[in-house]
DRENDO-1510 file (C-alpha; in Angstrom, 1 decimal, always signed):
<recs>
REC; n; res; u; v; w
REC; 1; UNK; -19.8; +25.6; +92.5 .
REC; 2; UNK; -16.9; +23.4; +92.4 .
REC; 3; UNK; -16.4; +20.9; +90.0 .
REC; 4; UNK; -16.1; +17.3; +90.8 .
REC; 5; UNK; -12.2; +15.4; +89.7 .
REC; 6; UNK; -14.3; +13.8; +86.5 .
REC; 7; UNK; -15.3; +17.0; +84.9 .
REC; 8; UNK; -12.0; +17.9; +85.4 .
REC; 9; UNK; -10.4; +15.5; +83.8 .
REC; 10; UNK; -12.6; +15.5; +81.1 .
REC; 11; UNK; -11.9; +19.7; +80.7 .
REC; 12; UNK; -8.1; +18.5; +80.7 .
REC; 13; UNK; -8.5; +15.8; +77.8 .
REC; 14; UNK; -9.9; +18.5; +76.2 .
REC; 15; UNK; -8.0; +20.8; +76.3 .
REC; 16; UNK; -5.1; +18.4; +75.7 .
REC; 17; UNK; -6.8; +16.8; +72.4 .
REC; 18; UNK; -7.4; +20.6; +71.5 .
REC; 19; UNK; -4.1; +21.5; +71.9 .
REC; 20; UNK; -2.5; +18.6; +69.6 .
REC; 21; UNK; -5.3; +19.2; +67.3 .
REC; 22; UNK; -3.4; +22.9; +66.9 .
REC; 23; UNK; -0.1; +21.5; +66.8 .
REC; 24; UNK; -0.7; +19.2; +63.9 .
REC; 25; UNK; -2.4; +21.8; +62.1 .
REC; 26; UNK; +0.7; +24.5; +62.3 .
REC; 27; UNK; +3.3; +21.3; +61.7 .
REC; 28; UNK; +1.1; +20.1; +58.3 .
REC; 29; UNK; +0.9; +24.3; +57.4 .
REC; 30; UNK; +4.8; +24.2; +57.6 .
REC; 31; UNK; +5.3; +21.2; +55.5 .
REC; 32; UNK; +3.0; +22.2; +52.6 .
REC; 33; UNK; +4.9; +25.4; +52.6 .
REC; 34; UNK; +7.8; +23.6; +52.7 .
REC; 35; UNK; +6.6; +21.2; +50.0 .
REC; 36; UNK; +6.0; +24.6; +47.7 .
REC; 37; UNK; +9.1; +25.7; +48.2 .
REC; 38; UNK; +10.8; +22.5; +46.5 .
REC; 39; UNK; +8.2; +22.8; +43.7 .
REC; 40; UNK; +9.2; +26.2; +42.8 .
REC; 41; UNK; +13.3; +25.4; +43.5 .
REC; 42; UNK; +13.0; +22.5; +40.8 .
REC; 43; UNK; +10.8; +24.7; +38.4 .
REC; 44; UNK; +13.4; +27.6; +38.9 .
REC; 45; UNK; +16.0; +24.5; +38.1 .
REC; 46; UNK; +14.5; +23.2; +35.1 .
REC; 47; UNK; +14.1; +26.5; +33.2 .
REC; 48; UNK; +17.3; +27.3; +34.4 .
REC; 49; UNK; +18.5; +23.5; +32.3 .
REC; 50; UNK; +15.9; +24.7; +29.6 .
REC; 51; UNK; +18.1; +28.3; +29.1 .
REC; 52; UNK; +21.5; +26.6; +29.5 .
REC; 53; UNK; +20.6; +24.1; +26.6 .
REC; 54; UNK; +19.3; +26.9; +24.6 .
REC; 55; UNK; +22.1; +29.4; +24.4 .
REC; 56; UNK; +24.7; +26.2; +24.0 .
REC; 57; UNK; +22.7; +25.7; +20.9 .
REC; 58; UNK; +22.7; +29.5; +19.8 .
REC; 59; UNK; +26.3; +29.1; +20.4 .
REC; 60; UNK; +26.8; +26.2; +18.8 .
REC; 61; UNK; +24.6; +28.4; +15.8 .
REC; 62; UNK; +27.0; +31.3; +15.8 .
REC; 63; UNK; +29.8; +29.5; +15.9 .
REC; 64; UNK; +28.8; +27.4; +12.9 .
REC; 65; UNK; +28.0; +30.9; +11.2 .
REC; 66; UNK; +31.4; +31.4; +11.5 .
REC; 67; UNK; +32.6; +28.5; +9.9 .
REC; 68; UNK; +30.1; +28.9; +7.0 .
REC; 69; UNK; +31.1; +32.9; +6.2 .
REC; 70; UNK; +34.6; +31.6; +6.7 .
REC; 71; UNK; +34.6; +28.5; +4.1 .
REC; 72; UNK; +31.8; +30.7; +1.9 .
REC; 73; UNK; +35.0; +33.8; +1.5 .
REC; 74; UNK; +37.5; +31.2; +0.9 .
REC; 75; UNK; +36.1; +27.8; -1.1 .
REC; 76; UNK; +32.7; +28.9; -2.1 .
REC; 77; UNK; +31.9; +33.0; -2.8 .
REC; 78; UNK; +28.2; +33.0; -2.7 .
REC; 79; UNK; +26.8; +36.3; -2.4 .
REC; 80; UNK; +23.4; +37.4; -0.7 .
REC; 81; UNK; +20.1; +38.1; -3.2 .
REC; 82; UNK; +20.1; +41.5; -4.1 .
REC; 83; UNK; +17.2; +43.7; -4.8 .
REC; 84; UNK; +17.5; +43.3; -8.9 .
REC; 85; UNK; +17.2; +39.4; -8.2 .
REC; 86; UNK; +13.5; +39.6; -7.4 .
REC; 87; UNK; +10.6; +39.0; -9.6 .
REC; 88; UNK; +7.5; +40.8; -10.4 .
REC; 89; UNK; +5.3; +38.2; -12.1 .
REC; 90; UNK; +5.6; +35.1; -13.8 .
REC; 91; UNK; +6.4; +37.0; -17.2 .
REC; 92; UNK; +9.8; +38.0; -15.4 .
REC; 93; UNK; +10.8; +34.5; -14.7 .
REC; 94; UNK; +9.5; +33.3; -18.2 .
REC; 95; UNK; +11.6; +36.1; -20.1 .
REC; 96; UNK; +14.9; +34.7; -18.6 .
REC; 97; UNK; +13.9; +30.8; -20.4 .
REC; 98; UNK; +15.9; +30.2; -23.4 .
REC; 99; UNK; +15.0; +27.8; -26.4 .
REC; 100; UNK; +16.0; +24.4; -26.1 .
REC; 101; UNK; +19.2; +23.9; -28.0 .
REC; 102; UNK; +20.0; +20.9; -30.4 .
REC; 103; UNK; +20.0; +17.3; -29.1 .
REC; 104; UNK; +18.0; +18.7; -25.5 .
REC; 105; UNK; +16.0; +16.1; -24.3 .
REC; 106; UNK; +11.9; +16.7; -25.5 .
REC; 107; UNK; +9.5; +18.7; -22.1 .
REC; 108; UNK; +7.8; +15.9; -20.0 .
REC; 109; UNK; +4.1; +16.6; -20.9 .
REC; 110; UNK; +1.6; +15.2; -18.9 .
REC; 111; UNK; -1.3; +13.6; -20.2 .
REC; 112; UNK; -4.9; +15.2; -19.6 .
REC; 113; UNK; -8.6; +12.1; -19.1 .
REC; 114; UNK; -11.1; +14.0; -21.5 .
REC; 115; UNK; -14.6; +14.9; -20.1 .
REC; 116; UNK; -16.4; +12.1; -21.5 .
REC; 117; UNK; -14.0; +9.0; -20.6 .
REC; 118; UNK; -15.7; +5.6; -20.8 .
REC; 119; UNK; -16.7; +3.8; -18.1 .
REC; 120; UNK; -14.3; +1.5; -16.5 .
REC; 121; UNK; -15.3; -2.0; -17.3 .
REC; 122; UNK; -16.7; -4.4; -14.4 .
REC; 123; UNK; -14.4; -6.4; -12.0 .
REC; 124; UNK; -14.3; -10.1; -12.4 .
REC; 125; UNK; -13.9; -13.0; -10.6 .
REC; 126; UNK; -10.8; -14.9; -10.8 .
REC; 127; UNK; -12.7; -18.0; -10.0 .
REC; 128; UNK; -15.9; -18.3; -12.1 .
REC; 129; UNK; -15.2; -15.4; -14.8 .
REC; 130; UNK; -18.4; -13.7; -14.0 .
REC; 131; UNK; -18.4; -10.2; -12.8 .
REC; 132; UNK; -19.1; -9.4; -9.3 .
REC; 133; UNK; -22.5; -9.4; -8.2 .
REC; 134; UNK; -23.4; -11.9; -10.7 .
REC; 135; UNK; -21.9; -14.9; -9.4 .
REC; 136; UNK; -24.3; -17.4; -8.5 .
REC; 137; UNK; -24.1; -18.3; -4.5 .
REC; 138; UNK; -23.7; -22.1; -3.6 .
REC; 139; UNK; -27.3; -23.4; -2.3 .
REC; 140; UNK; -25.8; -25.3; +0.5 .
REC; 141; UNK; -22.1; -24.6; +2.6 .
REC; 142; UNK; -20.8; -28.0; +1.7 .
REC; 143; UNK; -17.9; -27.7; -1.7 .
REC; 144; UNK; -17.2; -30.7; -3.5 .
REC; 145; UNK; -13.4; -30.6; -3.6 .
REC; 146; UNK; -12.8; -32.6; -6.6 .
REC; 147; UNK; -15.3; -31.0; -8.8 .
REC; 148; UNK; -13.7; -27.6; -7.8 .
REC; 149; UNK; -10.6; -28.8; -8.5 .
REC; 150; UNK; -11.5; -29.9; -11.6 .
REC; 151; UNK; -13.1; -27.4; -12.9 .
REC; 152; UNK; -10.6; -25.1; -11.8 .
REC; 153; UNK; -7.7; -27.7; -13.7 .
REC; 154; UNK; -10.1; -27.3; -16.9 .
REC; 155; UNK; -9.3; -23.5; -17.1 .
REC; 156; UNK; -5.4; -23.4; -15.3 .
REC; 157; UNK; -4.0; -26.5; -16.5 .
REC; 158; UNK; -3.4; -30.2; -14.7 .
REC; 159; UNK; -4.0; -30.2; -10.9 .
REC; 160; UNK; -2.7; -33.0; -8.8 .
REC; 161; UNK; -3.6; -33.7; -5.2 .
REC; 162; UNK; -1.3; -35.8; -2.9 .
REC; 163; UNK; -3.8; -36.5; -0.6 .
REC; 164; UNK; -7.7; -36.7; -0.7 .
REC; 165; UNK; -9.5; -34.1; +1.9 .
REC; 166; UNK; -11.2; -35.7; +4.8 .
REC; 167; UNK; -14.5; -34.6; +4.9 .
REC; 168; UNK; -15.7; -32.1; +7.7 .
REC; 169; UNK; -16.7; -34.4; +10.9 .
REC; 170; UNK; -19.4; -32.6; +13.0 .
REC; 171; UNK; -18.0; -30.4; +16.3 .
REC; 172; UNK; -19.4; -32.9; +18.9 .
REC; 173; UNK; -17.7; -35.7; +17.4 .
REC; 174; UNK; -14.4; -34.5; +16.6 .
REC; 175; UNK; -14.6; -33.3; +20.5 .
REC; 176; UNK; -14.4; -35.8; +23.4 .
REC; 177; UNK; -17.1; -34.6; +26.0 .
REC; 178; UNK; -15.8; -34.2; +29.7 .
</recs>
């Protein structure tokens, strides 16, 4: 059977779509190896910066090591702990304590709250004088100003006002409606 010029055609777009379907397949293959190669080169770079800045500082170390041994031989002379230095116990380190001598200053002592302290007394308003959680709430939200400020002149001393307070206007009429 021969096959009629549209089958063929079809076969051939096929096979063409077929073929660019592999191509694109082996060309994205290549760049993600690619891809992982540049990953690992900048990894292998930054331990390679992460090593470099860690033996500068271990030179920088020794060097200063050095310097130290050199200044502690000439200017200073200390000496490394030897064995005899060590301590035991406390009754070791408590041996080498010597009395106080005249005219050294008296031991800071500490002082120690007995078992049966008394109980703290209540807080207090500032305001009314009353301990808290006794004070009497106001019945309504409105405060008389003056008669606050009077009684609160009564216990503190004179109290002068330079202006009187407006009194509170409602929301909707201190607001224009739009």
């Amino acid at each position: 059977m021969i096959a009629s010029p549209a089958s063929l055609r079809r076969i051939g777009w096929a096979s063409l779509l077929g073929l660019c379907c592999a191509v694109l397949l082996g060309l994205s293959l290549k760049v993600n190896a690619l891809k992982a190669e540049v990953r690992q080169a900048e990894n292998r770079i930054l331990a390679l910066k992460r090593e470099t800045l860690y033996l500068e500082t271990e030179f920088e170390t020794r060097s200063n090591q050095q310097q130290l041994a050199a200044w502690n031989a000439v200017d200073f002379g200390y000496q490394a702990p030897s064995a005899g230095q060590y301590f035991e116990n406390a009754r070791q380190l408590a041996a080498l304590g010597q009395p106080a001598g005249p005219g050294a200053p008296k031991p800071i002592r500490v002082a120690a709250v007995p078992s049966a302290a008394p109980a703290l007394t209540a807080l207090v308003s500032p305001p009314s004088g009353k301990p808290l959680g006794e004070e009497e709430e106001p019945a309504d939200a409105s405060v008389d100003h003056d008669a606050a400020a009077a009684a609160l002149g009564e216990r503190l001393g004179k109290v002068e006002r330079a202006e009187p307070v407006p009194e509170p206007k409602a929301a909707a009429e201190a607001e224009p409606r739009r």
